[in-house]
N, C-alpha and C positions, 0 to 999 in steps of 0.2 A: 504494500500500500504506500501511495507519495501522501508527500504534506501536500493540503489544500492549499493553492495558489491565495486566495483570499490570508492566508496564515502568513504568509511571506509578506506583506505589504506594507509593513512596517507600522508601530508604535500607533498612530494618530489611526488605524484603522480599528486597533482592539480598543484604545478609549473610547474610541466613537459608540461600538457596540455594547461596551459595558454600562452607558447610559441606563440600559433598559431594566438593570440589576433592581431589583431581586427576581424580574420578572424571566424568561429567557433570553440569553443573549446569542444572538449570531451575527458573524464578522459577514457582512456584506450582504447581512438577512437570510445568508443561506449557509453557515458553516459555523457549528458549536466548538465554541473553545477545546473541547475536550477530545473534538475528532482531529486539532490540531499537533494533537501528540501520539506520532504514529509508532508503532511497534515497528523497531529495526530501517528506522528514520537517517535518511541520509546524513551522513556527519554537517555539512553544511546549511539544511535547512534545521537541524538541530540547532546551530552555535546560530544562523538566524534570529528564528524563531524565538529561539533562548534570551538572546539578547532585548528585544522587541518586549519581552512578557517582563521580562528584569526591572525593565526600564519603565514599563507601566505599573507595578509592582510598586515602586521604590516612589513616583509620583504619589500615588493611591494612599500611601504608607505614610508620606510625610502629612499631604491633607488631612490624614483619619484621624491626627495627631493636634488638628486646631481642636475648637469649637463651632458649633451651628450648623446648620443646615448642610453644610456646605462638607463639613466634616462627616456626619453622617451619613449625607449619600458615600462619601468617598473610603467609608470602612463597610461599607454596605458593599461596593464595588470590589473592592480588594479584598474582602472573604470570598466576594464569589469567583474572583479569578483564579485565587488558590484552593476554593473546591473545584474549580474544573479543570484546573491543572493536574491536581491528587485524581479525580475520575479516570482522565484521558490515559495518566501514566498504570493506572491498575494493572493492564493487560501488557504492558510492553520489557516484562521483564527484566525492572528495574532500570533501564537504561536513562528512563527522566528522573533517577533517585536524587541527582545532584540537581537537575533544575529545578524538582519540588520544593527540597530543603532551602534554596536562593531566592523562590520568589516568595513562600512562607516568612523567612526573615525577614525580606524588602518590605513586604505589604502590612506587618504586624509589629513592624520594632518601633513605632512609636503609641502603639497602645497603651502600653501601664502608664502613661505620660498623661495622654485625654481622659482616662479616667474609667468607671467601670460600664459606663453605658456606651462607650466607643464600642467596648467588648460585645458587648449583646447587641450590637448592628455588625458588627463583622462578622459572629457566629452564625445570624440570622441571612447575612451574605456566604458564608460557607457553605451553607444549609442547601440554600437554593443551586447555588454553583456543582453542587456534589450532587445534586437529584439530576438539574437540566443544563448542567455546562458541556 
């Protein structure tokens, strides 16, 4: 199986679709984050791919870490791009073990910061990510 060309298109394509969080999200209305993590995935649409989700990740992560509106959607977003991350890597043999652990960090290391209800919108973004990412 290849990576979905939609997966490849860089950073501002998975933000755009994460908008719809907690609801389902897909990259171009047709491709779930979690079909973006293929078993036995070419090394370069890997270190792509990798890099793209890092990078939205580590955005999502630092927003989650204000206050307001703003911060809630945005730990709302980044739980659900690390359930669909953790989904998509289930079946591939470990080989996204290291990209799940990089974007779990990115998108959750300024949680204990915002406080305990940041937590219970990223969890509730997890939630959704791991059923329909």
């Amino acid at each position: 199986m290849t990576t979905p060309i939609a997966c490849l298109e860089g950073p501002v394509k998975i933000e755009t679709a994460l908008v719809t969080a907690p609801e389902p999200v897909l990259i171009d209305g047709t491709v779930p984050i979690s079909d973006c993590v293929v078993k036995n995935q070419a090394d370069g649409d890997l270190v792509n791919f990798g890099s793209d989700v890092v990078t939205v990740a580590t955005q999502l992560g630092t927003e989650a870490g204000g206050s307001g509106p703003a911060a809630i959607a945005a730990a709302i977003r980044a739980g659900y791009l690390v359930g669909a991350i953790e989904k998509g890597a289930e079946e591939t043999g470990g080989i996204h073990a290291a990209l799940v652990d990089r974007v779990e960090s990115a998108a959750s290391y300024r949680l204990e910061r915002a406080g305990e209800g940041a937590q219970v919108h990223y969890d509730a973004g997890f939630e959704a990510g791991s059923n329909t990412g």
